[in-house]
N, C-alpha and C positions, 0 to 999 in steps of 0.2 A: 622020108625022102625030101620033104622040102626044107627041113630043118639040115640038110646037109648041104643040098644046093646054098644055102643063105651061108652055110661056114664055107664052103669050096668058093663062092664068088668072094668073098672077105677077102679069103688069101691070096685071091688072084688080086685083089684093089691092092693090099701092101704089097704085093709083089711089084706089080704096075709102081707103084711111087719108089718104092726102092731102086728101080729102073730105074726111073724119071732122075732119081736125084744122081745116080751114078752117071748118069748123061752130062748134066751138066757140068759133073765136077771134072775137074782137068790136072795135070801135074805141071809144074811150074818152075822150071829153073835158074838155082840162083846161084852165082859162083862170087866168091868174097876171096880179097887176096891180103894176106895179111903182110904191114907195108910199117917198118919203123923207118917215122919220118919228123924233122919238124916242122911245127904248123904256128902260126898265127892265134893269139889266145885273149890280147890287151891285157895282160899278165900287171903290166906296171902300175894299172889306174889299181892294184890294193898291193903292190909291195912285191909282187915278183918279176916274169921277165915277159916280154912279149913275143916271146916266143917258146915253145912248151917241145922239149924229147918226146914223142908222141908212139905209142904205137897204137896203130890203125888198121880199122878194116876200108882197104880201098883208096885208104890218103887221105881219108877226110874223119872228122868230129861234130856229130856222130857219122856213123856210118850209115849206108845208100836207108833207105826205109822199102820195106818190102812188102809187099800188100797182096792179098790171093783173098779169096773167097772162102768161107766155111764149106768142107766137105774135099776141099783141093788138097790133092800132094803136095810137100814140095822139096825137090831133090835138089836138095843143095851140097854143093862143094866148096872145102876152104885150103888154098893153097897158102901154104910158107915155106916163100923162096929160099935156098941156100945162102942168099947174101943175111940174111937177117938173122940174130943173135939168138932169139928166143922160141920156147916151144909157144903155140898159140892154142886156139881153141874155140868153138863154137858152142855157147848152150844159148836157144831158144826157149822162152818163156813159154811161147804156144807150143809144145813140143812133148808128147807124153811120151819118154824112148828110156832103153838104157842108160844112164848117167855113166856107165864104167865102160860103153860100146861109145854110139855117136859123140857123147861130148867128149871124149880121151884129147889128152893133149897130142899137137900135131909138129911134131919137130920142122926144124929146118931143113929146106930140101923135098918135102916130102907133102902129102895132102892128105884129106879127108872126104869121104863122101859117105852119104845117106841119106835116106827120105823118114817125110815125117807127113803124119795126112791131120790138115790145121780141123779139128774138129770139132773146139769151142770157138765162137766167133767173138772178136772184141781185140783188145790192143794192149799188146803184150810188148816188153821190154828183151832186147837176147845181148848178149856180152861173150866177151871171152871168157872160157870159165879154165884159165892155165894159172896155174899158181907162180906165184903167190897174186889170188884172184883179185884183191883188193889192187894192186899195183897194175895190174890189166886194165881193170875196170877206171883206175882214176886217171892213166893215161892216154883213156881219151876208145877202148874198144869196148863201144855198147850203141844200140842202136833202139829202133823199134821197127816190131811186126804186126802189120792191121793184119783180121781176117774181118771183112765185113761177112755181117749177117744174112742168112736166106729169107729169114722172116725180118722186112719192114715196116710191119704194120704201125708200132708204135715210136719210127727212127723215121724221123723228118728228113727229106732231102736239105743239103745245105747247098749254099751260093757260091760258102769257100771253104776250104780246107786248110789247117797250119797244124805242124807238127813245132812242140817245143817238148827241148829234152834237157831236164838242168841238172848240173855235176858241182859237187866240190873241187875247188880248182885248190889241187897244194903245190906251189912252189918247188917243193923239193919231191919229185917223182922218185928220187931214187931209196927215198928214208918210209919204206911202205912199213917198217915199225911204228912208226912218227903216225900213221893216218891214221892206223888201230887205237892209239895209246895214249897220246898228245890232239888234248881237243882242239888244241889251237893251233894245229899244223896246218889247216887248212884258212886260205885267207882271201878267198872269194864265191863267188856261183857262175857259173859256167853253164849259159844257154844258146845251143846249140854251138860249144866248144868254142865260146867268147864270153868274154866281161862285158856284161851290157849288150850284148850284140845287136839291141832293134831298139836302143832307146838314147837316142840326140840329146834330151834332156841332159841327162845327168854323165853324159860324158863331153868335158871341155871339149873335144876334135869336132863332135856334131855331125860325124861324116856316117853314121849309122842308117842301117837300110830300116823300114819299117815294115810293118804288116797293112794291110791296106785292105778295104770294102766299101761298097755302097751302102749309104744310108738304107734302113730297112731289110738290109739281108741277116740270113742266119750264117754266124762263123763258128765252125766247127773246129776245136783244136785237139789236137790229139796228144795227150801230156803223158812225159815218162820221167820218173822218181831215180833219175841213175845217183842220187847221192849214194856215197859209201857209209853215210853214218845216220843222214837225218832226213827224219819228215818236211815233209813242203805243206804251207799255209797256202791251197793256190785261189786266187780272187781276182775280180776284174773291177779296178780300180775304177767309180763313175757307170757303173755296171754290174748287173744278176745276172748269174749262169742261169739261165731259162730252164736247160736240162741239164743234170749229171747221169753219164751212163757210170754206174761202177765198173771198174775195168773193160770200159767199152762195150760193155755187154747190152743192148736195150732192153733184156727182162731185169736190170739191173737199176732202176732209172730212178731217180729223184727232181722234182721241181721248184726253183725260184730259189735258189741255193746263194746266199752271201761266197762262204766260202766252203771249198771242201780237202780235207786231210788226205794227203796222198803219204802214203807210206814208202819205205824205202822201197826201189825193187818192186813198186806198183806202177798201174799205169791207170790212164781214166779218161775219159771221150766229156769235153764239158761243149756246150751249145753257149752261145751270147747273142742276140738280136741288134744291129744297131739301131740308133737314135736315128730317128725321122724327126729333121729340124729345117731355120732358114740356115745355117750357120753355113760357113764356106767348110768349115771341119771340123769333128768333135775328137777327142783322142781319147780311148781306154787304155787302163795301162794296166797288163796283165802281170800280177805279181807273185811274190812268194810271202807271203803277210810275216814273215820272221824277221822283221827289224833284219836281222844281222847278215842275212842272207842278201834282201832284197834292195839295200844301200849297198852291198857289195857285189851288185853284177845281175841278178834276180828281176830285172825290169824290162818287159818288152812292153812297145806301145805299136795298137793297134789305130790307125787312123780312118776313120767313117768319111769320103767325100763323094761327091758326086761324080768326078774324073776320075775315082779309083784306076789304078790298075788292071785292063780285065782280066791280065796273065796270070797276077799273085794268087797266092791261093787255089790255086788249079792243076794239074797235072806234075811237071816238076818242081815246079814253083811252091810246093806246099813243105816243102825246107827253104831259107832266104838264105844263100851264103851271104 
């Protein structure tokens, strides 16, 4: 008898947590409009144009970044309008579903809807997955999806948050044979759907926004690998990643990391701590260590001062148009 009591109270404790955790978790709605537009690229600073045939989720590159909790639904919907030329299409990387149901391509005119319950927690990459996918993907529709974790134990709170998403930027969007075939079709990087986009340095205009922190805080960034063809060397120039979560995962974690290899179609949560100094500002400059990449567009610099920003890095600010 006691030995049953002691199994009968067990199953009632998981039952109790299995509750608990359904409690908390919530469904989450996200509606994306898929929008062929052009956008703003600094195409010119390696040889193309400054401005890019784009198509987008929402009007922008990348698209919104979407964030829920492990354990949450999230019922998302993707429209494409009848004005617009092409089938589109949704595949989420956090997304365990039918590939020939949810992600089906979504004509013009017409939309898509389904849920997905995010069940691994960490930061995943989602794209258009309409063929020919490689020409989706390089003009400009892919994004990223956090699911932060239920367990913190071993995931620090940060101060700030920055999401950077870097692409092959090819000139000719319309020659998606050329991206496959020809290595040198492609003739910059493309961080968060600009050349250079957060580094004054190495662009003569100088008119680029930055990443920004106090001295002493931990900046959290949350990196996604959208090249069509190559690995990223990603490093913090003047600076140790403190932590690496592998795919944003924290059972996933690594410390004191020079640099870490992001794969294509990967994504990776890296940790930086700033410099505590007298200096008025120190600058880290967060790279792609491949020469060829990171001279051609792969450089953002994050700047350490005491007047930071206290916007940057926080709520919407954790993309910098």
């Amino acid at each position: 008898m006691h030995a049953f009591k002691k199994a009968a109270m067990a199953i009632l404790g998981v039952a109790a947590l299995v509750s608990a955790q359904q409690a908390f978790a919530k469904t989450v709605k996200v509606t994306m409009t898929a929008m062929e537009v052009d956008i703003a690229t600094n195409g010119k600073m390696v040889g193309g144009e400054d401005t890019m045939a784009a198509w987008t989720f929402d009007g922008t590159v990348p698209g919104k970044p979407v964030r829920v909790e492990e354990g949450d639904t999230v019922d998302f919907t993707l429209i494409n309008p009848a004005t617009n030329k092409n089938d589109h299409a949704m595949d989420f990387h956090a997304a365990q579903v039918s590939v020939l149901d949810e992600f089906a391509p979504v004509k013009p005119g017409t939309e898509k809807h389904f849920k997905f319950e995010a069940k691994v927690p960490g930061v995943f990459m989602y794209h258009c997955g309409a063929g020919p996918m490689v020409q989706h993907i390089a003009r400009g529709m892919y994004g990223v999806i956090i699911v932060e974790p239920k367990d913190k134990k071993n995931y620090p709170k940060a101060d700030r948050e920055y999401v950077l998403i870097q692409q092959q930027y090819f000139p000719d969007v319309e020659n998606y044979g050329a991206m496959l075939n020809d290595a040198n079709a492609w003739k910059g990087s493309l961080i968060n759907g600009k050349v250079l986009h957060y580094d004054p340095v190495h662009d003569p205009k100088g008119d680029h926004d930055v990443m920004e922190a106090k001295p002493g805080e931990r900046v959290r960034i949350f990196f996604v690998n959208a090249n069509i063809n190559l690995p990223v060397a990603l490093h913090p120039i003047a600076s140790i990643w403190d932590r690496v979560y592998i795919n944003g995962n924290p059972k996933n974690q690594l410390v004191g990391i020079q640099t870490y290899n992001v794969a294509v179609a990967e994504a990776v949560t890296v940790d930086l701590v700033t410099p505590v100094n007298d200096k008025a500002a120190t600058g880290i400059a967060i790279v792609d260590h491949s020469m060829n990449a990171a001279l051609r567009g792969a450089i953002s610099v994050l700047v350490s001062k005491k007047d930071a920003d206290p916007k940057k890095g926080k709520g919407e600010l954790i993309i910098l148009k």
